[in-house]
C-alpha positions, -999 to 999 in steps of 0.1 A, spaced: 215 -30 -4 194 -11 22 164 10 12 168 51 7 134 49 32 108 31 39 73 35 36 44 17 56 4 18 56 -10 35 86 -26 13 112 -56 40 115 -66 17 85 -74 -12 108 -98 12 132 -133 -3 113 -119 -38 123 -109 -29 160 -148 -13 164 -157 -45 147 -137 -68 168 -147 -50 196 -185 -52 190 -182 -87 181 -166 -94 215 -191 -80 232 -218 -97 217 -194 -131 217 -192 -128 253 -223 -147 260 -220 -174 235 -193 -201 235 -154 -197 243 -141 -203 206 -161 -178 194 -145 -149 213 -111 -164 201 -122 -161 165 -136 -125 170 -102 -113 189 -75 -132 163 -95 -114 128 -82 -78 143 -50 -89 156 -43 -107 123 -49 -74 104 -32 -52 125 0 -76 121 -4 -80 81 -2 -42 82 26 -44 102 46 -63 80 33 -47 51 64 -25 39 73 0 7 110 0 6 122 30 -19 153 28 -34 169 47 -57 154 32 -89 130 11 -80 100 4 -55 100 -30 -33 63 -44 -19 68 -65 9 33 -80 25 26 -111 42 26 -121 80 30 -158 73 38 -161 35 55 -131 21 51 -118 -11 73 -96 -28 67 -70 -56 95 -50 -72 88 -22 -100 118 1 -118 107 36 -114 117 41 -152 88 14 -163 60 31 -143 33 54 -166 9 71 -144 5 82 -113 -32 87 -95 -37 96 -59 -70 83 -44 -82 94 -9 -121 88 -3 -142 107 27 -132 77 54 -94 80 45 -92 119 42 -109 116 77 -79 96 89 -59 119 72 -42 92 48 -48 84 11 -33 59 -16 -16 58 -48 -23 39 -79 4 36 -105 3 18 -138 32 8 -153 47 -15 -184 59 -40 -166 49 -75 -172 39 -87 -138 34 -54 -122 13 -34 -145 -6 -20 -115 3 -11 -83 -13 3 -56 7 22 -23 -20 21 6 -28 39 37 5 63 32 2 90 58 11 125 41 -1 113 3 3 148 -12 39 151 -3 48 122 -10 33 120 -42 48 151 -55 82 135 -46 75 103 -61 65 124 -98 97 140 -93 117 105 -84 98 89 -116 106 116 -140 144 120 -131 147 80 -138 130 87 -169 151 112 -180 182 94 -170 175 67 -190 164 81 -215 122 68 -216 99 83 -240 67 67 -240 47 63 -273 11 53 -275 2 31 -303 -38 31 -313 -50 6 -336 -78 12 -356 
């Protein structure tokens, strides 16, 4: 079954550990040989776990995908999900990209978190509208239950 689309982190995340990687270099540069390796492979490993990090949207469910070596995968029915919050603090509305946080009742995933998404207002107003279709379709009411 292939995805409706597919969703990944922006890799203007990775820019603090590219000036870091760089700076490091340059002050690795006088020291020993395996130290410049170990500054230049931290960056390059982050900017490939990025790249293999992927949100594949179907039509009722969510699939995480992350991992450059291992892989792990996360799946979560649009139906079980709660709430919805968007978070974008000063150095991500600078890069112009934000995350969402959902919570949700299922067992394994009961939070979830949608990084680095490039355009986070438009796409969170279409996943509300994704969610709440599912949860009218199959019928989801959600109670609250206090104990006191």
């Amino acid at each position: 079954m292939t995805p409706d689309f597919t969703v990944k982190p922006s890799q203007l995340i990775n820019i603090l550990w590219v000036f870091i990687g760089g700076f490091a270099l340059s002050a690795a540069m006088s020291t020993e040989f395996y130290w410049i390796a170990l500054v230049v492979l931290i960056p390059i490993y982050k900017i490939l776990d990025y790249a293999c990090w992927t949100y594949d949207i179907y039509d009722d469910r969510i699939v995480e995908s992350r991992g450059v070596f291992s892989v792990t995968t996360r799946e979560i029915y649009f139906h079980r999900i709660k709430s919805v919050m968007m978070e974008r603090p000063f150095w991500m509305r600078i890069l112009g990209v934000g995350s969402i946080m959902v919570r949700s009742s299922d067992q394994f995933t009961s939070y979830f978190v949608i990084y680095g998404i490039d355009d986070v207002e438009e796409f969170l107003e279409d996943f509300q509208d994704v969610i709440e279709d599912k949860r009218k379709e199959n019928g989801m009411k959600e109670y609250e239950v206090f104990q006191m």
